[in-house]
N, C-alpha and C positions, 0 to 999 in steps of 0.2 A: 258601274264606273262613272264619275264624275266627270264634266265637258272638261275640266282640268288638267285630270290623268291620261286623258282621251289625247287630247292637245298634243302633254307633253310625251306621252308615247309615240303619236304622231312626228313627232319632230325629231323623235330622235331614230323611226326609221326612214325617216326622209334622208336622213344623214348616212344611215349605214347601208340602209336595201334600194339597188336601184331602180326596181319595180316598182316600189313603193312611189321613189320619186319620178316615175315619169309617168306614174297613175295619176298623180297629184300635179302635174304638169299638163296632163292631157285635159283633167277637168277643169285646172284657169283657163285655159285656152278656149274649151268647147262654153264657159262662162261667159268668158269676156265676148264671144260670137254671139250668143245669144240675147247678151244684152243690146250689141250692137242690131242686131234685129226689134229689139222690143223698144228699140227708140225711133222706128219707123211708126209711121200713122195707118199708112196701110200696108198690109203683104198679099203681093202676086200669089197666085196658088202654089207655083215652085217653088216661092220662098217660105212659106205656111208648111210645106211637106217636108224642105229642108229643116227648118224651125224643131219640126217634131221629129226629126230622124236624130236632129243635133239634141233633143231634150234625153232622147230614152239612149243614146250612147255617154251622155253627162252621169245620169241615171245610174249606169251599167258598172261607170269608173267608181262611182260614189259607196256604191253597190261591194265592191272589189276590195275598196280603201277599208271601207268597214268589215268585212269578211276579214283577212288580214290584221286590222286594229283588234279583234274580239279571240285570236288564233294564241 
């Protein structure tokens, strides 16, 4: 399947399954966090453990959306 059909299958159960859209809600958010980290020069250990907790549950959502996208 083409990033196209991907896309537009995506968006159109974004529209109809709510799962869909708060898997895809959960992943801007845990995005947007990370970037917000990745704009620091340095990370405390905490925040380097957070960083990686926040990557492999970004991961997980991503992981979900597509399992779902492929169904």
């Amino acid at each position: 399947m083409d990033q196209a059909t991907m896309d537009a299958k995506l968006a159109a159960l974004i529209v109809d399954n709510p799962e869909v859209r708060e898997l895809v809600e959960e992943h801007r958010v845990l995005d947007s966090t990370l970037r917000d980290l990745d704009k620091k020069v340095y990370l405390l250990p905490d925040e380097e453990v957070e960083r990686k907790r926040l990557q492999k549950l970004k991961l997980a959502k991503k992981d979900k959306i597509a399992e779902i996208l492929s169904a």
